[in-house]
C-alpha distance (Angstrom), angle and dihedral (degrees) to the residues before:
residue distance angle dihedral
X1 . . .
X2 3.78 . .
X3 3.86 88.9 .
X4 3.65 94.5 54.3
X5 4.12 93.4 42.1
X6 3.69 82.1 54.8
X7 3.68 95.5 52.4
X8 3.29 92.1 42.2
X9 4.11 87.3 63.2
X10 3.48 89.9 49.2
X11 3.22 91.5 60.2
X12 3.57 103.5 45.2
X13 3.85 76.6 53.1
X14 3.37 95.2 65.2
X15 3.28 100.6 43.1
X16 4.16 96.9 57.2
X17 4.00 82.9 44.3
X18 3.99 96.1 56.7
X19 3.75 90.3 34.8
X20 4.24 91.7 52.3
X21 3.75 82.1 42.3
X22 4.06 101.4 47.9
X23 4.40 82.3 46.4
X24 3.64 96.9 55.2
X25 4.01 94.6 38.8
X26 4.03 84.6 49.2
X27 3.98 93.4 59.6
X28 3.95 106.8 104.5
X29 4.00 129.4 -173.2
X30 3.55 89.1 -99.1
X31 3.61 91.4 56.9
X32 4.59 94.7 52.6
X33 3.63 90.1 46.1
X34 3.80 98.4 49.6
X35 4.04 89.5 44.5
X36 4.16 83.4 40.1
X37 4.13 82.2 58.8
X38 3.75 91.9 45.2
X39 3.85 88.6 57.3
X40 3.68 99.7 54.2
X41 4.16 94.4 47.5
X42 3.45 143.3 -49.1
X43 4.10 108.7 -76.2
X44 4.11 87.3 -105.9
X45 3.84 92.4 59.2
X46 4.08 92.3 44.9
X47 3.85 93.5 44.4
X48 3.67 73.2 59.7
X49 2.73 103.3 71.2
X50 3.96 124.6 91.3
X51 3.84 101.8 166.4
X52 3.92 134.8 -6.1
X53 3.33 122.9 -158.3
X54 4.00 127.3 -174.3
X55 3.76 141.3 -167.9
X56 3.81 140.6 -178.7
X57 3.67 139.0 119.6
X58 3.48 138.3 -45.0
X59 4.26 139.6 -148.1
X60 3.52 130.3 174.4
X61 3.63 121.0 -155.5
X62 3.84 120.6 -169.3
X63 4.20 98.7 -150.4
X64 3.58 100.1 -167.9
X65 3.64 95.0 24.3
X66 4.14 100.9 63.5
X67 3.21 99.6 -145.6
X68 3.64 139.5 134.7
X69 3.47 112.1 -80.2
X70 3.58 122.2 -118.1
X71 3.79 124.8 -116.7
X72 3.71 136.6 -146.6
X73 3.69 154.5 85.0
X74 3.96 142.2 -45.4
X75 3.86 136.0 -150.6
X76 3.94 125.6 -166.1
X77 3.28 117.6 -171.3
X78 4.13 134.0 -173.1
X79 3.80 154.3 164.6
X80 3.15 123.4 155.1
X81 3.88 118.1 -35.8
X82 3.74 85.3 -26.4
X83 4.13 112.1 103.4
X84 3.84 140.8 -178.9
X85 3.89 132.3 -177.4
X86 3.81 119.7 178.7
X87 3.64 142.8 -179.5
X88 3.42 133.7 -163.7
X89 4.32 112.3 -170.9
X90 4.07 131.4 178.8
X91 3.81 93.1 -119.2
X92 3.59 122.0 104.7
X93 4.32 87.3 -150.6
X94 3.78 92.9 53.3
X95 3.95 104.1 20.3
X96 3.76 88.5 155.7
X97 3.63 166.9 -31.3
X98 3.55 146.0 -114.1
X99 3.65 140.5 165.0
X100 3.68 123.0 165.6
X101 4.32 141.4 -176.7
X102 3.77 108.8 -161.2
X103 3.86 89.3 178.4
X104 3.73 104.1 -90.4
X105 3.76 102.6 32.4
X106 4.51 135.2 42.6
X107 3.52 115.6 -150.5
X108 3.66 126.1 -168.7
X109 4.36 105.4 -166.7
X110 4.09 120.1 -150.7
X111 3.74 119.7 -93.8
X112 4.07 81.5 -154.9
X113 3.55 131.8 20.4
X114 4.38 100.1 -70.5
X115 3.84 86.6 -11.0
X116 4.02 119.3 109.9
X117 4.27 117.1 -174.3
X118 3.73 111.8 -116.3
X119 3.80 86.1 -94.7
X120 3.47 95.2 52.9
X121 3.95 83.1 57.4
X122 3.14 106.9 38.0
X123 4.18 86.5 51.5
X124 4.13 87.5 48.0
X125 3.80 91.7 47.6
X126 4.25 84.9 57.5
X127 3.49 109.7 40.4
X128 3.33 93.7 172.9
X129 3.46 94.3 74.8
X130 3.50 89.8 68.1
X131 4.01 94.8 37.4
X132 3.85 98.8 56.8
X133 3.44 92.3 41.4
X134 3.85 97.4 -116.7
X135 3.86 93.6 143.3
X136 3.59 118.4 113.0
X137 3.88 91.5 -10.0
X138 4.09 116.1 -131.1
X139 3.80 88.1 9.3
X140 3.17 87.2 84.2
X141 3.72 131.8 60.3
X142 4.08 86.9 -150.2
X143 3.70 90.1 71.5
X144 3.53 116.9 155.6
X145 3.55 101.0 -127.6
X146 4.01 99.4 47.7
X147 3.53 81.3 76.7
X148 3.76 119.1 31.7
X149 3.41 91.0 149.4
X150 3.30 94.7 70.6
X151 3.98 103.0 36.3
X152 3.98 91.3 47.6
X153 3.57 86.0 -159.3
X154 3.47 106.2 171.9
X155 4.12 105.0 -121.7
X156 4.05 128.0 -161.5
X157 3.78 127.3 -168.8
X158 4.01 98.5 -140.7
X159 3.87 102.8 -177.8
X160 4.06 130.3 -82.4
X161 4.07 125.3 -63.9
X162 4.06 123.2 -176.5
X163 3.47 117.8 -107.8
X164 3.62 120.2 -177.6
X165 3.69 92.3 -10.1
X166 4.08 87.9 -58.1
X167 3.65 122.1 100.5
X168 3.83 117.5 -115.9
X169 3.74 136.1 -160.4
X170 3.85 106.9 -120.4
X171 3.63 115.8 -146.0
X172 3.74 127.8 -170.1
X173 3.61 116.7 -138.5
X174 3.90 120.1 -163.4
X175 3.98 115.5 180.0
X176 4.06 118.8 -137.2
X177 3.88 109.5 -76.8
X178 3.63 94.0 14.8
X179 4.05 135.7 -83.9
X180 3.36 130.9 -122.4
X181 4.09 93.4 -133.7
X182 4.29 127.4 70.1
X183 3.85 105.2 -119.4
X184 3.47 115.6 -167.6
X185 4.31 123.6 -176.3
X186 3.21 110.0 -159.0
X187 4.29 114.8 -171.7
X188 4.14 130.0 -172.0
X189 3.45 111.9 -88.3
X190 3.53 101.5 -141.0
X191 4.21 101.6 32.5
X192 4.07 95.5 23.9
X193 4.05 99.0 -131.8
X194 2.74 112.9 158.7
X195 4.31 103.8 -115.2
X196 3.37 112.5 172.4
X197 4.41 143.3 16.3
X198 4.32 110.8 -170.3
X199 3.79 115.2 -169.3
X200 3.55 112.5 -161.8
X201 3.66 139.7 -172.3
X202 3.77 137.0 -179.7
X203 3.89 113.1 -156.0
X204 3.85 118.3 -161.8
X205 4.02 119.6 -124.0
X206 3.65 118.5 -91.5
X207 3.85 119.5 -115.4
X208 3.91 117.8 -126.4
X209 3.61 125.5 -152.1
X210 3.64 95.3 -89.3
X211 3.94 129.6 20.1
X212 3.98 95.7 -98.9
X213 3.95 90.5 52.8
X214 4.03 87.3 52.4
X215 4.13 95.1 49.6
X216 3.63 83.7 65.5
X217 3.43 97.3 62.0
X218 3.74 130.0 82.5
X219 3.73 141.7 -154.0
X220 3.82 112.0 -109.1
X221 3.64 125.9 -136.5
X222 3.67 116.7 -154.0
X223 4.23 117.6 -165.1
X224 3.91 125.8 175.5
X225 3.60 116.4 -169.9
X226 3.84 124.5 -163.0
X227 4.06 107.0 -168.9
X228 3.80 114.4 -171.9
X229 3.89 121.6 -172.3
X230 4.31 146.1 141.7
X231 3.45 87.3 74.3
X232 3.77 113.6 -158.6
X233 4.13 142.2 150.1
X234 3.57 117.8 -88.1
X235 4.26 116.3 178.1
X236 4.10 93.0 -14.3
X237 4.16 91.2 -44.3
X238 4.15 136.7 96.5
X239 3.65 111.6 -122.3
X240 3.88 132.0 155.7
X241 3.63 127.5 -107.8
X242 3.92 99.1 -166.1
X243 3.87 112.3 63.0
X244 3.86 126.7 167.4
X245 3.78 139.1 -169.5
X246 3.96 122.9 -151.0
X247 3.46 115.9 -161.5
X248 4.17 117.3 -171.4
X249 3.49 134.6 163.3
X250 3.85 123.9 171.3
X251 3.71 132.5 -177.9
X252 3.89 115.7 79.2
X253 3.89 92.5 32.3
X254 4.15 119.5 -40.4
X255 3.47 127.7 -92.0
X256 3.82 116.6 -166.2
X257 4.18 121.2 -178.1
X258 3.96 126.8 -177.7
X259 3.66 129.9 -147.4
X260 3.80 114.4 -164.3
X261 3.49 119.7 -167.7
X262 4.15 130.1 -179.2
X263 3.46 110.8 -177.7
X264 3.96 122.8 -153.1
X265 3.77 115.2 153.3
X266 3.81 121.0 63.0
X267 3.67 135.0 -179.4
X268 3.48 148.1 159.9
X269 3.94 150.4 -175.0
X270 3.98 83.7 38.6
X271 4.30 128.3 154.9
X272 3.34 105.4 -100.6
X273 3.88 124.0 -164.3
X274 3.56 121.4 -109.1
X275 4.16 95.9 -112.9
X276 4.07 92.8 42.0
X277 3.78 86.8 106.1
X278 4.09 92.0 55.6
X279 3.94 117.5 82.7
X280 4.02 90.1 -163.4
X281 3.62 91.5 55.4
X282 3.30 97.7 54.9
């Protein structure tokens, strides 16, 4: 009797094991971006939403530079598929920063006269960051998957990955005809905000003149990391008020750049001037 109790467990084991199993394999990319929806507002109080615009403060920290980092402010701005992010900093080599999507065209505006920061490039070189609304995530009301519709972005649940400690789903986002960077979404397993975009991109050696010039030169890896956190309700939806950009590039030396943002004044449904939309007007 004690042998077939014990198989009985087992078995009852099993069961709860293949049936956890068969639940999490069943889970499609449909599936995390609907429940990702459901965690920013119900689809009455985002309909509602016309325009979003958002505020708070801004440091720059140059990693492998060691300097002081640079304080100021940041504006986001959106209606529609129409977005704006802006900086103002107390430095006289990087006073600013602007990069704009007015619906049809991205602009990316000069920190110095003919001189963009490597954001401001890396940003122009992928416009479709800008176009599907992919920048700073649920800050804006452009983001790319209020409307997937629209995008047709083609999107891929590829497994889970830790972040922070917390498992995340990871979603693979490809932009219609194709993009030259790997953009990966990756969204809290348990509350489905959306924590974290990495664009990546792999660029071959260069070739020297002769084969002992090309051994010395190296492949560079390029990886921007949006991190969003302090999650909290602003006019009826859940937004985060901590969001951070990673910039890396390795290859020829490294080069590593921090954006810190803490966000603390929210609003929506606002008038917004005619030229908000334009980073060289501004």
């Amino acid at each position: 009797m004690p042998f077939i109790r014990s198989n009985k467990v087992l078995f009852l084991l099993f069961l709860l094991i293949f049936a956890f199993k068969s639940h999490a394999q069943k889970i499609k990319s449909e599936d995390v971006v609907a429940k990702h929806l459901d965690s920013i507002g119900t689809a009455e109080k985002r309909a509602s939403v016309k325009n979003q615009i958002v505020v708070g403060d801004a440091m720059v920290n140059f990693i492998t530079q060691k300097t002081a980092p640079l304080l100021g402010r940041i504006v986001l701005a959106s209606a529609g598929e129409k977005n704006f992010l802006g900086m103002k900093l107390g430095s006289v080599d990087y006073p600013s920063e602007r990069f704009s999507y007015d619906g049809k065209k991205g602009k990316v505006s000069f920190v110095r006269a003919g001189i963009r920061s490597v954001l401001g490039n890396f940003i122009l070189s992928n416009e479709s960051i800008l176009q599907e609304g992919l920048l700073a995530g649920t800050l804006s009301s452009s983001w790319a998957l209020l409307d997937t519709a629209s995008k047709k972005a083609k999107l891929s649940l590829s497994g889970t990955k830790k972040i922070g400690g917390k498992e995340a789903y990871v979603l693979n986002y490809l932009p219609k005809g194709g993009s030259d960077i790997d953009i990966n979404l990756y969204f809290d397993k348990e509350t489905f905000n959306h924590i974290r975009t990495e664009y990546k991109r792999i660029s071959s050696a260069g070739i020297g003149i002769t084969p002992d010039q090309s051994s010395r030169f190296n492949e560079s890896r390029l990886s921007l990391v949006e991190n969003f956190s302090d999650f909290r309700a602003e006019f009826g939806l859940t937004l985060p008020h901590s969001y951070r950009i990673l910039y890396t590039i390795t290859g020829q030396g490294t080069t590593e750049i921090e954006w810190t943002f803490k966000l603390n004044e929210f609003a929506f449904n606002q008038n917004l001037a005619a030229n908000t939309f334009d980073a060289e007007a501004n």
